[in-house]
C-alpha positions as CSV (number, residue, x, y, z in Angstrom):
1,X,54.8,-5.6,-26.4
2,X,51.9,-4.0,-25.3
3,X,50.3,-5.2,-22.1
4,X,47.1,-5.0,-20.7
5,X,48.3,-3.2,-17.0
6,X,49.8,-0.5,-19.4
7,X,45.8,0.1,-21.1
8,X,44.7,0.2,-17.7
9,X,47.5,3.2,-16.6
10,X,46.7,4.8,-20.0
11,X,43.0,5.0,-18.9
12,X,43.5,5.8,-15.3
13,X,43.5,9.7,-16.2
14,X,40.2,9.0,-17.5
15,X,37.6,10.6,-15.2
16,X,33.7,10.1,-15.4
17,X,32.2,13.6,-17.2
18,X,29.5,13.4,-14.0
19,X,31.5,11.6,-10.9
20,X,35.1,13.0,-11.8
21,X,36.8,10.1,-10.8
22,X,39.3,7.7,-12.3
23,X,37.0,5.2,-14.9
24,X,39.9,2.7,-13.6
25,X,38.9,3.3,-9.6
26,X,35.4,3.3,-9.4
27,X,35.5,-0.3,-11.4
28,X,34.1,0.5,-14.8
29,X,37.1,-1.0,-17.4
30,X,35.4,-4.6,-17.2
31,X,38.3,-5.9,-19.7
32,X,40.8,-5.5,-21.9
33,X,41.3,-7.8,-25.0
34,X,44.6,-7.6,-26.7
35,X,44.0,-10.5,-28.8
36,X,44.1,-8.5,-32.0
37,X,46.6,-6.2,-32.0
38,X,46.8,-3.5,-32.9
39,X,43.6,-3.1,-32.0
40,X,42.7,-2.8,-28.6
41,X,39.2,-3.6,-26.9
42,X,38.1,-1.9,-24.1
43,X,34.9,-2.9,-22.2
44,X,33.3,-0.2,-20.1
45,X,30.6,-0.8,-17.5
46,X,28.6,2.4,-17.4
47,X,26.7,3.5,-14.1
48,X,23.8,3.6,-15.4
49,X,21.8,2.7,-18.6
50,X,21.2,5.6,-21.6
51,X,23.8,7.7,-20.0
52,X,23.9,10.6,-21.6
53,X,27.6,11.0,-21.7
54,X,28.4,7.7,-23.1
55,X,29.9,9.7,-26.1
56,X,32.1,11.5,-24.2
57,X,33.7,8.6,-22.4
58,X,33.9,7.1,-25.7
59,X,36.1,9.7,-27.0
60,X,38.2,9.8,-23.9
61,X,39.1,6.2,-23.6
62,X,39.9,6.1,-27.5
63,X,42.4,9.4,-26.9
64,X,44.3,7.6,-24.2
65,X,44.4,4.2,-25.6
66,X,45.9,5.2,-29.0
67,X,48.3,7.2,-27.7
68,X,50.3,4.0,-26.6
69,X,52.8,2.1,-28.3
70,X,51.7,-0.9,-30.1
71,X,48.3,0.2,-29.9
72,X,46.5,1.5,-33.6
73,X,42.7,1.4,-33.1
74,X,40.3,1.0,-29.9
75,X,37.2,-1.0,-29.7
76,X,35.0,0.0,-27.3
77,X,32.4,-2.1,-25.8
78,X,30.1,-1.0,-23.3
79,X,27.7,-2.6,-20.6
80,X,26.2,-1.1,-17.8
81,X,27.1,-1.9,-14.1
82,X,24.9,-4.4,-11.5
83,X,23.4,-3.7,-8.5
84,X,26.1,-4.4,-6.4
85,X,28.7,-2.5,-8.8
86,X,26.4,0.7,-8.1
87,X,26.2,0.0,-4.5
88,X,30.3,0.1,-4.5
89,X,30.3,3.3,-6.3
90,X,27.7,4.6,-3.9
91,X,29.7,3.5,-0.9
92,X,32.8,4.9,-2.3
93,X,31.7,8.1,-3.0
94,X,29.0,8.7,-0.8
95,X,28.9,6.2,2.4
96,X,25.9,5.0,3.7
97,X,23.8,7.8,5.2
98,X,21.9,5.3,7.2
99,X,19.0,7.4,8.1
100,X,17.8,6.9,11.7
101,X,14.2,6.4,11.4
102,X,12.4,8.4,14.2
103,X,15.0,11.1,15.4
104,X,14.5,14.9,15.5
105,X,15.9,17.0,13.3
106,X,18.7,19.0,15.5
107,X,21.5,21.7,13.6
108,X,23.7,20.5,10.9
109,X,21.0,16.8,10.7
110,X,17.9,15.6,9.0
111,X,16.6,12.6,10.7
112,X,19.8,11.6,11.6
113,X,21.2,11.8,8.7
114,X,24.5,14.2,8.9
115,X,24.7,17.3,6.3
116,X,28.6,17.6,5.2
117,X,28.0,21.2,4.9
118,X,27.2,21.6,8.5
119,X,30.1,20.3,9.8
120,X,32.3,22.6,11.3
121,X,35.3,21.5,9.1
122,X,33.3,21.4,6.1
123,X,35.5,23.2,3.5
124,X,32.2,24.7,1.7
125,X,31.4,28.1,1.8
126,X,27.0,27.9,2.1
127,X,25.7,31.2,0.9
128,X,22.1,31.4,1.3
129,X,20.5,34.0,-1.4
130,X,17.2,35.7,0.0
131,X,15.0,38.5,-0.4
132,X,11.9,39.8,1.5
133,X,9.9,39.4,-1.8
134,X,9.4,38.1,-5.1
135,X,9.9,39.9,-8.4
136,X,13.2,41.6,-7.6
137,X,15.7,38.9,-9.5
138,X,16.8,37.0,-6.5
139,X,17.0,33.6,-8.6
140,X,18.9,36.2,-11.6
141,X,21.7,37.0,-8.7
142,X,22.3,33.3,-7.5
143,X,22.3,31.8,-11.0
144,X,24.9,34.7,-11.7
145,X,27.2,35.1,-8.9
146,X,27.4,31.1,-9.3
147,X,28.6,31.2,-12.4
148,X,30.8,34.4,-11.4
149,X,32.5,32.3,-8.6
150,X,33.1,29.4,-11.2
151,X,35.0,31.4,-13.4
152,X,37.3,32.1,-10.7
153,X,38.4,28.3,-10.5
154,X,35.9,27.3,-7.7
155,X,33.9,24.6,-7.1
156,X,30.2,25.6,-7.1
157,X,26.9,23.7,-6.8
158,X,23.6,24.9,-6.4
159,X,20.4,24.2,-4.5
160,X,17.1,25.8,-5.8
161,X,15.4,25.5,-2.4
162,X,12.3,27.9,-4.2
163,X,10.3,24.7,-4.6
164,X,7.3,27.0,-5.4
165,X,8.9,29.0,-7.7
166,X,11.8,27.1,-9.1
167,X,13.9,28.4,-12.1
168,X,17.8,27.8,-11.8
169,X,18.4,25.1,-14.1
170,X,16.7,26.8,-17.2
171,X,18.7,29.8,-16.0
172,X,21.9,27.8,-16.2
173,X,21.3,25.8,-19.2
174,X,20.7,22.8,-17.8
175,X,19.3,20.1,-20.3
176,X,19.6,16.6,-18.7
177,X,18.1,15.1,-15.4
178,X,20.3,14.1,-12.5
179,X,22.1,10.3,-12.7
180,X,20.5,8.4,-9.8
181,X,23.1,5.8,-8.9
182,X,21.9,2.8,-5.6
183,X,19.5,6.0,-4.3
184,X,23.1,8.7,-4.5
185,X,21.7,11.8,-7.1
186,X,23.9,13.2,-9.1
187,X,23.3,17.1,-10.4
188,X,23.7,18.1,-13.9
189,X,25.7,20.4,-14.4
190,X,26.3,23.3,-17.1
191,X,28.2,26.9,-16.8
192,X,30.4,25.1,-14.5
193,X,28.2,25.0,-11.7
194,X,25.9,22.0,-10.5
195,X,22.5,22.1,-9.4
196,X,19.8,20.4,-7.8
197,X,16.5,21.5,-7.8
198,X,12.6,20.3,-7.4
199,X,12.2,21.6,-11.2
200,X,13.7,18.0,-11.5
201,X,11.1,16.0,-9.9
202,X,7.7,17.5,-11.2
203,X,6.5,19.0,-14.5
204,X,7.4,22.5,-15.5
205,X,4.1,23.2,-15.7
206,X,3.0,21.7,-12.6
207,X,2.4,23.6,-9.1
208,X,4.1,22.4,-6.2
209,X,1.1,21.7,-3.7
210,X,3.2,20.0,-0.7
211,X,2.4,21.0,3.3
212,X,5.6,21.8,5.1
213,X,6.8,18.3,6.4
214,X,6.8,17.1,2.5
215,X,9.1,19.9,1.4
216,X,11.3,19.5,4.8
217,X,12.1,15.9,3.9
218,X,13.0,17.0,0.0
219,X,15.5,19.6,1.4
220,X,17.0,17.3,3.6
221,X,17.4,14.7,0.5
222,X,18.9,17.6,-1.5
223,X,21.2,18.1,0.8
224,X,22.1,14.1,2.4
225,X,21.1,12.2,-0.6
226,X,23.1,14.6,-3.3
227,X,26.8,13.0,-4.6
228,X,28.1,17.4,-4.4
229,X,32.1,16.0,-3.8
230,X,32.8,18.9,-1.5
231,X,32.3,22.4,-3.6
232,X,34.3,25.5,-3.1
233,X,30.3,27.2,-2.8
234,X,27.0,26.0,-1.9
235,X,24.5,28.8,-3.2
236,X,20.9,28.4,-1.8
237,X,18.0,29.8,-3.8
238,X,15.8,30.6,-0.6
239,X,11.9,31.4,-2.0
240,X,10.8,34.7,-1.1
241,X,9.5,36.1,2.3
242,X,10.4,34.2,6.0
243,X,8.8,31.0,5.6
244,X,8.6,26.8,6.4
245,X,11.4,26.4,4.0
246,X,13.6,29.4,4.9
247,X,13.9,28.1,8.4
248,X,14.2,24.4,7.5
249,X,17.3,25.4,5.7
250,X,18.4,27.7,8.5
251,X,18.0,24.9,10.9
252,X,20.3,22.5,8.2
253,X,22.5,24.8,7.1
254,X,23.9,26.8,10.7
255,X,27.2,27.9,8.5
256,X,25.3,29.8,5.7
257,X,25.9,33.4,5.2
258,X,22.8,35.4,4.1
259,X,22.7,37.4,1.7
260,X,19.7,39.6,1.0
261,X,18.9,41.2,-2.5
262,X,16.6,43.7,-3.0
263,X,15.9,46.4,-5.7
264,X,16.5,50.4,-5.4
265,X,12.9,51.1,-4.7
266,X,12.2,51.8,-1.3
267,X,9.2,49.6,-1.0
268,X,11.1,46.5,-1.6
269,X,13.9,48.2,0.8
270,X,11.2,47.9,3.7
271,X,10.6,44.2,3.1
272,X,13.4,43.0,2.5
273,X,14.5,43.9,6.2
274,X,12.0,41.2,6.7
275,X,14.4,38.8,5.4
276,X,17.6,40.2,7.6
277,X,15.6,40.4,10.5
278,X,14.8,36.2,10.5
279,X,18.6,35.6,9.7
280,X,19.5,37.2,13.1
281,X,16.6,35.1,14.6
282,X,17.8,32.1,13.1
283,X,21.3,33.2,14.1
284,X,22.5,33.1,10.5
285,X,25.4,35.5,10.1
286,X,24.3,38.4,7.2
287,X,27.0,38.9,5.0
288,X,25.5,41.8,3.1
289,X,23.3,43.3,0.3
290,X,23.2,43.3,-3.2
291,X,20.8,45.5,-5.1
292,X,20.0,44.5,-8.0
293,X,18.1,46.9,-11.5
294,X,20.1,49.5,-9.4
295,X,20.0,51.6,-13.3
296,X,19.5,51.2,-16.9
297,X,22.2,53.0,-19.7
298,X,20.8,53.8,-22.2
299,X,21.6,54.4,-25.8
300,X,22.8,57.6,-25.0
301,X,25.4,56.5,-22.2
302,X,23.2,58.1,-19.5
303,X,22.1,56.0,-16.6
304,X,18.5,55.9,-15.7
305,X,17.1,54.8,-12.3
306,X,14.1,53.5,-13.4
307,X,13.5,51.8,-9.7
308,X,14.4,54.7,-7.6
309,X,17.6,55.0,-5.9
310,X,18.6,54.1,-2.5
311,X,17.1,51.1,-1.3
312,X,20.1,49.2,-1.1
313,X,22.5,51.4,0.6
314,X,19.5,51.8,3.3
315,X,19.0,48.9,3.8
316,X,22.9,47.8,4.4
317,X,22.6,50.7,6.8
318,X,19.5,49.2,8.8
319,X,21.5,46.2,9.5
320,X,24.9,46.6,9.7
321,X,26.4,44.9,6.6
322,X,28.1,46.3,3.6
323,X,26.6,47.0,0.2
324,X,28.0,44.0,-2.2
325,X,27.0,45.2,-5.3
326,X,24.8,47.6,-7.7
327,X,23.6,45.4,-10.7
328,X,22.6,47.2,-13.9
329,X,19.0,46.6,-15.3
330,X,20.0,44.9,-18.7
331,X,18.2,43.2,-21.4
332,X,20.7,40.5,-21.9
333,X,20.1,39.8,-18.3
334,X,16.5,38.6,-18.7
335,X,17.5,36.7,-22.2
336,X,20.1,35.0,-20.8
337,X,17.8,33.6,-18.1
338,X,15.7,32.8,-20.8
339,X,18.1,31.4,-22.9
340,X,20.1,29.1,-20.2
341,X,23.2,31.8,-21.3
342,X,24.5,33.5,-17.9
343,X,24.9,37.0,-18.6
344,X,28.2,36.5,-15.6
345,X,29.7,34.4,-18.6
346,X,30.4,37.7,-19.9
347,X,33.0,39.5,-18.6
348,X,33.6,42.2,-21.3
349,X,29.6,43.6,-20.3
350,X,28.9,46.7,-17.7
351,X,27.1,43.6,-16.2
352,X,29.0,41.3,-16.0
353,X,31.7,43.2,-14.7
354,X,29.2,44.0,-11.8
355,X,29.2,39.9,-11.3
356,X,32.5,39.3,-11.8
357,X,33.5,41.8,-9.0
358,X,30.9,40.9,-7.0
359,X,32.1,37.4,-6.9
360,X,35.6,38.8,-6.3
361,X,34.2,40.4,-3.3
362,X,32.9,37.5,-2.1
363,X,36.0,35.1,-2.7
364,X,38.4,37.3,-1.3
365,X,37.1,40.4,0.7
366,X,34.7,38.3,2.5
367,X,36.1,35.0,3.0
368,X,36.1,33.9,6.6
369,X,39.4,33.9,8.8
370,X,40.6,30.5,9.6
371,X,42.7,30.1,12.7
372,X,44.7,26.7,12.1
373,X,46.2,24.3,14.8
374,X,49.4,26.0,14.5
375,X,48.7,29.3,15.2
376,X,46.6,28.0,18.3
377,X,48.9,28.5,22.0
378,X,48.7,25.6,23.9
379,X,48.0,27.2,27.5
């Protein structure tokens, strides 16, 4: 006979499409009735009213019920979870930041609130994306390399920290809002990767008119107050230029590797070193430089340097760091950041090839040497 602790194993592999974890650990199968067999009823207490993905789980709980014994159609009920229910997934998942009211910010904290990816045995690479101005694609390269790094296997997440300018998760394809669950946030997702970004919190249409402090404190919530279950990659979409928010994220973010994009022309060479030059203020280690419209083929298989030629190989020179990448000019590159369709999501392109080797350089090439307890001498 079927039994009700075999439903629950059966539904144990069932992971929430947003939290992946078990439906069975974080407490959402509220019951199951075998009073009818062989139909089974399942109640499921979702985190959150309207979710979006309530289909989904659907589906998945239906799969693994039916594939038992005994069992020849699935009922499934749903609810939504109380206050105190949330407050258990929150603690579970997140802890309880506990903010310190009145403390300074120091490295690696907000207000006394701990960033994970500060910690010196954080497992996330941070890789903050910058350029010395606007216009030269900087948003194009993070939203790209993300998904680039994603379809190597990794974990990757996202902060759009260019609260002025903000334009990732159209880039991406995101479609939904983040799940706010007791005060945790978590990011959409799409193309693998997840993001979180002020384009959430205000109108698209809308400027963002917030002094310094304001825009401090919503970093530090994007970064303390985002569920981000420990990514492979954290890319940071730094705005343009050296300012408030540049060095708020240098000050939260001590671990991040910069790197600096810039365009072949040797005007935007010039200021991007502006950009290198607060990294090594900031004591932010500078990975390198990727130069992006670095030429356009045309019909005719000839390449074109419509930009000039140069600027990112001088600049790599003028500080010290290698040259990551040349990026063809493409039109499929602005569609797809029109379009929410990553050009990286296509590896059989001259672009993205670039990306895909890019992120390979990245992953492997450039990944930091870890010296483990075991290699250590004891003196």
């Amino acid at each position: 006979m079927l039994t009700e602790e075999a439903v629950i194993e059966a539904l144990r592999p069932v992971q929430d499409p947003e939290l992946h974890r078990s439906i069975v650990d974080l407490g959402m199968v509220r019951r199951v009735d075998l009073a009818a067999l062989p139909t089974v009823t399942v109640a499921i207490d979702l985190t959150i009213a309207g979710c979006p993905l309530r289909a989904e789980i659907n589906n998945s709980v239906t799969d693994a019920v039916v594939a038992l014994d005994g069992a020849d159609d699935v009922v499934v009920e749903f609810g939504v979870m109380t206050d105190e229910q949330r407050a258990a997934v929150r603690e579970q998942l997140h802890g309880n930041p506990g903010a310190t009211a009145g403390s300074q910010p120091a490295h690696g904290h907000a207000e006394g609130r701990t960033i994970p990816f500060a910690d010196p045995d954080s497992k996330t690479r941070v890789l903050l994306i910058a350029s010395g101005k606007g216009g030269v694609g900087k948003s194009s390269i993070t939203t790209n390399l993300a998904v680039a790094l994603a379809n190597r296997g990794k974990k990757v997440a996202v902060v759009d920290a260019d609260v002025w300018g903000f334009s990732i998760p159209r880039m991406l394809g995101i479609t939904q809002d983040p799940t706010i669950i007791d005060e945790m946030i978590v990011p959409p997702s799409a193309n693998g990767v997840r993001c979180i970004s002020m384009g959430f919190f205000v109108e698209e249409n809308q400027p963002v008119i917030w002094r310094g402090p304001m825009l401090h404190k919503a970093l530090e919530q994007f970064l303390t107050d985002v569920f981000w279950d420990e990514p492979d990659y954290l890319l940071v979409d730094l705005p343009p230029g050296t300012g408030d928010i540049s060095l708020s994220i240098s000050q939260f973010l001590p671990r991040g590797e910069l790197l600096v994009v810039t365009t072949p022309q040797p005007a935007a060479q010039k200021v991007a070193q502006r950009a290198a030059y607060m990294g090594h203020k900031v004591n932010l280690r500078i990975t390198g430089v990727i130069e992006n419209m670095s030429w356009f083929t045309g019909d005719d298989a000839k390449r074109y340097e419509i930009f000039g030629s140069g600027g990112g190989a001088a600049l790599a020179a003028e500080i010290d760091v290698p040259l990551l990448a040349q990026i063809p000019l493409v039109p499929a590159l602005r569609a797809g950041a029109d379009s929410g369709d990553p050009v990286a999501a296509q590896t059989d392109t001259e672009v993205g090839q670039a990306f895909a080797a890019l992120a390979e350089k990245v992953d492997v090439e450039l990944a930091p040497k870890r010296r483990y307890r075991s290699e250590l001498k004891v003196l």
